[in-house]
N, C-alpha and C positions, 0 to 999 in steps of 0.2 A: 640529484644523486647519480646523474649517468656520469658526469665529471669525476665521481668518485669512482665507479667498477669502470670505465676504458680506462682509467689511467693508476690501476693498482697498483702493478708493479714501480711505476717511479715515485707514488707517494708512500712506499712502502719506506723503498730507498732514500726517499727526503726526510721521512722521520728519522730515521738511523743515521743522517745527517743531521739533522736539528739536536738528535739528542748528544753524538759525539763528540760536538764541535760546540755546542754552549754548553755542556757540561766543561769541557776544558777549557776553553776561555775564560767562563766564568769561575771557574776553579785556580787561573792564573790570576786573577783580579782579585778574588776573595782571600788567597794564599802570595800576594806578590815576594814577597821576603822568603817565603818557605822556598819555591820555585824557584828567585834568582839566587839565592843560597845552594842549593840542588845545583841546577844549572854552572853555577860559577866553578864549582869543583868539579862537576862532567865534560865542563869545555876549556880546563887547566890547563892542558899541555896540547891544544892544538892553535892555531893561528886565527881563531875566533873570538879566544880567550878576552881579550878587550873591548870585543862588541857584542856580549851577553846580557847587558841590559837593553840598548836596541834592540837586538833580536828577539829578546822576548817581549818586548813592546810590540812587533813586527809581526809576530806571529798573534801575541795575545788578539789583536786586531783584527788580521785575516778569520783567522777562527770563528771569533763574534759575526761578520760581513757574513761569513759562509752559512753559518748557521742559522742566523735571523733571514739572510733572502732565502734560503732552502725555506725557512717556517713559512714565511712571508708567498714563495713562491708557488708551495705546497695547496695554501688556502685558495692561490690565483686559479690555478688548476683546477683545483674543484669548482672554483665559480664561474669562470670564464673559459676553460680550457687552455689558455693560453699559460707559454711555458718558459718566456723570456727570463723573468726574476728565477726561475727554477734551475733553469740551465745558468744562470750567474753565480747560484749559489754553489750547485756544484762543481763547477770548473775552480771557482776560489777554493776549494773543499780540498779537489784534487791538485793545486796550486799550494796548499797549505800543506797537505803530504808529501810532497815533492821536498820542500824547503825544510820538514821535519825529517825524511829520508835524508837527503845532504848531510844535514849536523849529526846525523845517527854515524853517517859514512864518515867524517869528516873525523870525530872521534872514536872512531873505529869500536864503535858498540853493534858491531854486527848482529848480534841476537836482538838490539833493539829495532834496528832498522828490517828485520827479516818480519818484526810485527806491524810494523807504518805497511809492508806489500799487503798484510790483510786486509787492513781500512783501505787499500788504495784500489783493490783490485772490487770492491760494488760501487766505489766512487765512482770509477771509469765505466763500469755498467749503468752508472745514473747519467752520465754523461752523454754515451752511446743511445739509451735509453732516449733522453730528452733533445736529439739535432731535431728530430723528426717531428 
């Protein structure tokens, strides 16, 4: 149990990873057609427009990686303290905001991209959180 109260704060933050980031991946998986249908018409008129199946293949992917080593790394922590798979999950986390910030800017949905800084700004606290 001491693995669980010294390291509150970042497995607080690992769940809110785990649950962000397989909820949406899996939600990309379980919806593929609804999502590249969305997608194809959101990224119409920018110079992305033809690699919208990629990308969401690209991200669907990163998503899951981030989310299963955050799960994955969450339990290491408790058991072991060690924080290697924790810190993988969430840098791909805040590597996967990044590249959803881009396509937000890219299609100039600014209102969408001003909500990617919310997830991204405890990402980067998960990150800081877990060098140490």
């Amino acid at each position: 149990m001491k693995g669980f109260t010294e390291n509150l704060p970042q497995l607080l933050l690992l769940l809110f990873v785990v649950i962000t980031f397989l909820q949406s991946g899996l939600d990309k998986v379980w919806d593929w057609k609804g999502n590249l249908s969305w997608l194809r018409e959101h990224f119409s008129k920018t110079p992305l427009r033809n690699l919208v199946p990629l990308l969401l293949l690209v991200i669907t992917i990163m998503e899951l990686l981030a989310g299963i080593a955050s799960l994955v790394g969450g339990i290491q922590l408790i058991v072991s303290g060690s924080n290697e798979v924790a810190r993988a999950g969430a840098v791909l986390a805040a590597i996967s905001l990044l590249m959803l910030l881009l396509g937000q800017r890219v299609a100039k949905d600014y209102d969408g991209a001003k909500t990617i800084v919310i997830y991204f700004i405890p990402t980067v606290i998960l990150v800081l959180l877990l060098q140490y």
